[in-house]
C-alpha positions in Angstrom: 110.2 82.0 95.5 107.8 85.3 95.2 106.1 86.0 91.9 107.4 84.2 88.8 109.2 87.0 86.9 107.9 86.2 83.7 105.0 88.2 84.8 107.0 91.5 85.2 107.7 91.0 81.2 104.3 89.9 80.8 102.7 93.1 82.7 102.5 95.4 80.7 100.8 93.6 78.1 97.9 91.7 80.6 97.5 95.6 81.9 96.2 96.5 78.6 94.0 93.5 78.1 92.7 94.7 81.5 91.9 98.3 80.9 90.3 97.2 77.4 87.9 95.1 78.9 87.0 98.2 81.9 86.4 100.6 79.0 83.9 97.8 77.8 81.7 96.3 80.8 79.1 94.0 80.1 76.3 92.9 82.3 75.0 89.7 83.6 75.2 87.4 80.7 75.0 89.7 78.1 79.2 89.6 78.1 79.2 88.3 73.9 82.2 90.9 73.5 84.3 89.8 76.8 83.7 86.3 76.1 84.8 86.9 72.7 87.8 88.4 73.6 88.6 85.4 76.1 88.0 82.8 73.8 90.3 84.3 71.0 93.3 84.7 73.4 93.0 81.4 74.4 92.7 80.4 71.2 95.9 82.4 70.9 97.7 81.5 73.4 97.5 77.9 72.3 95.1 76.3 74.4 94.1 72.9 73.5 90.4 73.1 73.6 88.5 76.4 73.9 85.0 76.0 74.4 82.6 79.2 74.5 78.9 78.8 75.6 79.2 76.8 78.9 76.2 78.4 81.0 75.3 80.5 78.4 78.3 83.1 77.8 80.5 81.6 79.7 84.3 80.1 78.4 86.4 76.8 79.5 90.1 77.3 78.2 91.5 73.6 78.6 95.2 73.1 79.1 97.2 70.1 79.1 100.8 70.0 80.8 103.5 68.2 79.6 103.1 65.1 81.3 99.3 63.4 82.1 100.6 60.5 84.8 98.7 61.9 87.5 95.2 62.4 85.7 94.8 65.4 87.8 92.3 67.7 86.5 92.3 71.3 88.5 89.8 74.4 87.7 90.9 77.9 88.1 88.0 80.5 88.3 87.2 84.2 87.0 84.0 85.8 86.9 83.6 88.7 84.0 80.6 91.0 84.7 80.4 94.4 85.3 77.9 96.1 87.5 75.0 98.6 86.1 76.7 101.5 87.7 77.8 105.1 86.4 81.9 105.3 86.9 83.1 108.5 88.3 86.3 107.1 88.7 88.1 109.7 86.2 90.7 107.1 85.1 91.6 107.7 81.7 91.1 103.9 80.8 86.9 104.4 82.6 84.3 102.7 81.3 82.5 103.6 77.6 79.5 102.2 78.5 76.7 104.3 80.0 75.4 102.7 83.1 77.5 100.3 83.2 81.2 99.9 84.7 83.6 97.1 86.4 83.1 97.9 90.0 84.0 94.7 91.6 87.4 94.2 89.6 86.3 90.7 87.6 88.3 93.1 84.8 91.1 92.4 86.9 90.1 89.2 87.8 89.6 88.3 84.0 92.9 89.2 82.9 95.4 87.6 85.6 93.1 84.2 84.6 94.4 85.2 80.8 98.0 85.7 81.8 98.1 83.0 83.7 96.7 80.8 80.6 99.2 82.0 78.8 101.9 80.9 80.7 101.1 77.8 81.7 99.6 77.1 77.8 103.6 78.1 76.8 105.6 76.4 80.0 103.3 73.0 80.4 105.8 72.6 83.6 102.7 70.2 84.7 102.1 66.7 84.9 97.6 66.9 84.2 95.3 69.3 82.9 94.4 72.7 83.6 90.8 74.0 83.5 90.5 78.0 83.0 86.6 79.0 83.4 85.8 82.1 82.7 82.3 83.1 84.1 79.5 85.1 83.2 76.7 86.7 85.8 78.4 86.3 89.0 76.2 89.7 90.2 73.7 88.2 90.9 72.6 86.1 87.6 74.0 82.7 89.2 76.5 81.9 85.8 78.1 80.1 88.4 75.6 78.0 89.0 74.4 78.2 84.8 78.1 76.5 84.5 77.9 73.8 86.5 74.2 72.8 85.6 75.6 72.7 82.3 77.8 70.1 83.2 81.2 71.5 83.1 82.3 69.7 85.8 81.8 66.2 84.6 82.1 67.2 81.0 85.9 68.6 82.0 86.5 66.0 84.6 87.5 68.4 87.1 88.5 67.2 90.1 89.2 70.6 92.5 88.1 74.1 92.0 89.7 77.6 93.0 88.3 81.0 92.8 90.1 84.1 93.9 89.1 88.0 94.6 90.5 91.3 95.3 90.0 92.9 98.2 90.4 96.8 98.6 91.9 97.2 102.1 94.0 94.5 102.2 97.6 95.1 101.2 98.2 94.6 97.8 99.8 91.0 97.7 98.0 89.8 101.0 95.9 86.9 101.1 93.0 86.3 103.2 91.4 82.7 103.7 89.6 80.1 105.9 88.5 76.6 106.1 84.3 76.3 106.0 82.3 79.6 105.6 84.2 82.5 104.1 81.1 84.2 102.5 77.2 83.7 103.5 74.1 82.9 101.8 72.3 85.9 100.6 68.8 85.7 100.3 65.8 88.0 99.5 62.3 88.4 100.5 59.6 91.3 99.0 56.7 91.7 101.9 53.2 93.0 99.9 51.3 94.9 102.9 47.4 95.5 102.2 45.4 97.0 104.5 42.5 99.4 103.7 43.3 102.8 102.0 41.4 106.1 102.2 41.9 109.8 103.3 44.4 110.6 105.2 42.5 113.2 107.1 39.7 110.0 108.5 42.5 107.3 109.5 40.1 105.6 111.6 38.3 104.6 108.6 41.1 103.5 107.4 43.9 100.3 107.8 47.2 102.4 107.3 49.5 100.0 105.6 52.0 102.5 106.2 51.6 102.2 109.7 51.6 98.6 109.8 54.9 98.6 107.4 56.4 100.2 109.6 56.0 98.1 112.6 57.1 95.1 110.6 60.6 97.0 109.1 60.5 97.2 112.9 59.5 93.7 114.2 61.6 92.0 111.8 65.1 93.2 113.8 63.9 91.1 116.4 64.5 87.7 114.1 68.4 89.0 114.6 68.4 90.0 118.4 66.0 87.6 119.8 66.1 84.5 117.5 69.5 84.3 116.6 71.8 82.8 119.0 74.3 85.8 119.9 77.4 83.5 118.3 76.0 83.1 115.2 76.1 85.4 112.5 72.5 86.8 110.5 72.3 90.3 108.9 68.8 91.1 107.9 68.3 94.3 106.3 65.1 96.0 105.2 66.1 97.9 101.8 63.1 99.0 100.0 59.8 100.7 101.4 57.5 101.9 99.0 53.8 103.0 99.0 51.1 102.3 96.4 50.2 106.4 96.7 52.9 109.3 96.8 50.2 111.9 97.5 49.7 113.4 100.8 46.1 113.0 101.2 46.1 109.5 100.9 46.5 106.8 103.1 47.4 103.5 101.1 45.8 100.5 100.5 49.4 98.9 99.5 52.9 99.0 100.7 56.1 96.9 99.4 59.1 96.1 101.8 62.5 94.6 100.1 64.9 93.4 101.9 68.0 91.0 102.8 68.8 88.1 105.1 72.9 86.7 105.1 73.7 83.6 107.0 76.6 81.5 107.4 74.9 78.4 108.0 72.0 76.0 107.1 70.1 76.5 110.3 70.2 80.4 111.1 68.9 80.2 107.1 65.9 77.6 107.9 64.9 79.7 111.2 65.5 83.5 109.2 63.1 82.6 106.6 60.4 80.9 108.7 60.4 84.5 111.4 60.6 86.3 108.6 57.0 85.5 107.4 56.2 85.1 110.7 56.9 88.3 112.1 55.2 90.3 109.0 52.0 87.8 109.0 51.7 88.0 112.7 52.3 92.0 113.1 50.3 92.5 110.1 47.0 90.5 111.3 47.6 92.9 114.7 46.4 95.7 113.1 43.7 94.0 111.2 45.8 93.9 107.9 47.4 91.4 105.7 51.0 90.6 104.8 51.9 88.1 102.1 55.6 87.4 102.1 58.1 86.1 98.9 61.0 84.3 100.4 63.9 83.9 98.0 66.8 81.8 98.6 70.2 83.2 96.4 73.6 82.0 96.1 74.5 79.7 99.2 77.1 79.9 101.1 80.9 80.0 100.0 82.2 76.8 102.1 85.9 76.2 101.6 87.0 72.8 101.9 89.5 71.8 104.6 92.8 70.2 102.5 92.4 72.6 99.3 92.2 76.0 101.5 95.2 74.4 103.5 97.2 74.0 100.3 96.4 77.4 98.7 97.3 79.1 102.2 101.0 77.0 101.0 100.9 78.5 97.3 99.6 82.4 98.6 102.8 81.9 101.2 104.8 81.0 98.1 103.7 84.1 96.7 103.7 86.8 99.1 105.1 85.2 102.3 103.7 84.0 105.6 103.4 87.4 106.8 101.0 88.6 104.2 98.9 85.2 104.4 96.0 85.6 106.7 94.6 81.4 107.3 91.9 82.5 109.9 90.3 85.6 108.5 86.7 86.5 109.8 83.9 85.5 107.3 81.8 88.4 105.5 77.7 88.7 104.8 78.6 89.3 101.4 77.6 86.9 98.8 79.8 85.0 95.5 78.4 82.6 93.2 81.8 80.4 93.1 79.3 78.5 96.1 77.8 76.5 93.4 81.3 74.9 92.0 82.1 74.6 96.0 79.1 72.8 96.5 80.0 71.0 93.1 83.6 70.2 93.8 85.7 70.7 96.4 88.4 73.6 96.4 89.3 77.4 97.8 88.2 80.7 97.5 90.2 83.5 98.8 91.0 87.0 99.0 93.7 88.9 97.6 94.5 92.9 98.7 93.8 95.5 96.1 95.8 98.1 98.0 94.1 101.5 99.2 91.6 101.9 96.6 87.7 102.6 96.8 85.6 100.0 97.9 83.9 97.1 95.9 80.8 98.4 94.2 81.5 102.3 94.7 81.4 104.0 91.3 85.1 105.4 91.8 87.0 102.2 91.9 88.9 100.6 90.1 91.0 97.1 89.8 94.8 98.2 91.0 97.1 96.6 87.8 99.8 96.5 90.9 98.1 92.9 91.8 98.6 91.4 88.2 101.5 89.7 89.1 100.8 88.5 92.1 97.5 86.7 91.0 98.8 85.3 88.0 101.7 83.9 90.2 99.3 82.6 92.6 97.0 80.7 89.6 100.3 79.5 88.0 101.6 78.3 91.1 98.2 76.1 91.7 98.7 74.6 88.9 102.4 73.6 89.2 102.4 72.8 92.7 99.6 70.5 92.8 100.6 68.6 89.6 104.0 68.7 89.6 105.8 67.6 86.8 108.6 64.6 86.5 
């Protein structure tokens, strides 16, 4: 059976609650009106407990099926933040908010988790309980992890977790999965350079931290072509390079490097962030300077579990087909808090196309309405399936 078709009836309407919350992107946690509107739809909808404020602004819809033989408790995910972007997408629905816009689709993501709760708050064609969480600061704030350190796993009792994403490139309707690492571990380190700065025109009085920056952003590619082994996976990228002095006469007594490593598991991670200092320290003190290094570890990585990605691979083939179900997809460096309820609990994420649209995080997209049904099918679906009623 492909999409239920009370979603076609239901379009229109979860469209609308979609293009409302675009015009109106909030940031981080700072998502009081989104999580506002969430919490009075499920209280609309019918919802049996509605709780707002689960790791900080986040909202937990709870749903109970008809039937509550199986004590099966399942958690279905959306993230709601926006990104502090400028839109330039021209849509007429873009966003209102000045440096600030739903690039990544969580409007989209948002709303199918609404029309979902709707249906299955009217059907109850279950036998347990349905957990909708809606989440706050996924971009980079860690409301993922603010959830579950709240205790919104025990306090709900839930047993499994899914989380879902569009995916611009992808068909719209295909999925896209794998057992163990689907996304990496993004970490961050900030390298403070100090050498000896002076006039540019008498260098050898001088320790150019430029110089010896520069050798580092340099050194450091090494930690991926000569410590990594060649079938593991680490991007590290130098992002930010900034001198204490902007004149042209003067040779700094500072520079600050930014940067990124992504790894996919626990011990390219260890080994990055030990070269990393390493490498800076070492090359530094070769030129008579000094490099202090910040290491940052970020959301880990997004580990799918074995029997749970097995049966969502059944439900996206329920939706779409088995020809638009991808079980073996390559992993990507990019990173997604829903790690932290993976780590909690075990469960799926996967990806879902958005069609021939701009890319996540480019100031012209925007989340394609086409996939409304097929997500909400696909939530409804986990539910139904995996606590079947009678």
């Amino acid at each position: 059976m492909p999409n239920i078709n009370r979603f076609a009836e239901m379009h229109k309407d979860i469209t609308a609650w979609r293009r409302d919350l675009h015009e109106n992107p909030e940031i981080l946690f700072d998502t009081h009106r989104t999580s506002g509107v969430v919490a009075d739809k499920l209280r609309e909808f019918g919802c049996d407990e509605v709780v707002p404020g689960i790791g900080r602004t986040g909202v937990v819809g709870v749903i109970k099926g008809r039937q509550n033989g199986s004590g099966k408790v399942i958690g279905l995910r959306a993230d709601m933040d926006a990104l502090p972007m400028t839109e330039t997408s021209g849509v007429p629905h873009a966003s209102k908010i000045e440096g600030a816009m739903h690039a990544c689709g969580h409007d989209g993501h948002t709303a199918m988790l609404l029309g979902a709760a709707a249906y299955l708050a009217e059907t109850r064609n279950f036998d347990g309980t349905a957990i909708v969480i809606f989440q706050p600061a996924e971009e980079g704030g860690g409301g993922g992890k603010e959830m579950v350190d709240d205790g919104m796993m025990d306090r709900f009792n839930i047993q499994e977790v899914y989380g879902m994403h569009n995916y611009p490139g992808l068909k719209v309707g295909e999925f896209a999965m794998r057992t163990g690492p689907l996304m990496a571990a993004t970490d961050q380190f900030v390298i403070h350079v100090e050498g000896k700065g002076g006039h540019a025109a008498n260098p050898k009085a001088c320790i150019d931290t430029t110089l010896v920056a520069s050798h580092i952003v340099v050194a450091l590619q090494s930690v991926v072509s000569r410590n990594t082994d060649p079938l593991d996976s680490l991007v590290l990228s130098v992002t930010s390079f900034e001198t204490e002095s902007k004149a042209f006469n003067i040779i700094p007594q500072r520079v600050e490097i930014r940067g990124t490593c992504r790894s996919l598991t626990p011990e390219v991670r260890d080994m990055a962030e030990e070269r990393v200092g390493a490498v800076a320290k070492s090359t530094a003190a070769a030129f008579g300077a000094t490099a202090n290094v910040e290491y940052t570890r970020g959301y880990p990585v997004t580990k799918n579990h074995a029997r749970q990605t097995e049966f969502a691979a059944m439900i996206a083939q329920d939706v779409s087909g088995s020809e638009m179900v991808d079980t073996d997809t390559s992993p990507v460096m990019g990173g997604e808090d829903f790690s932290y309820m993976l780590e909690a609990r075990p469960g799926a994420f996967v990806f879902v196309g958005n069609g021939d649209t701009a890319t996540l995080h480019h100031p012209d997209y925007d989340f394609n309405d086409e996939l409304i049904p097929v997500g909400c099918s696909y939530w409804v679906k986990i539910i139904e399936k995996s606590m079947p009623a009678g």
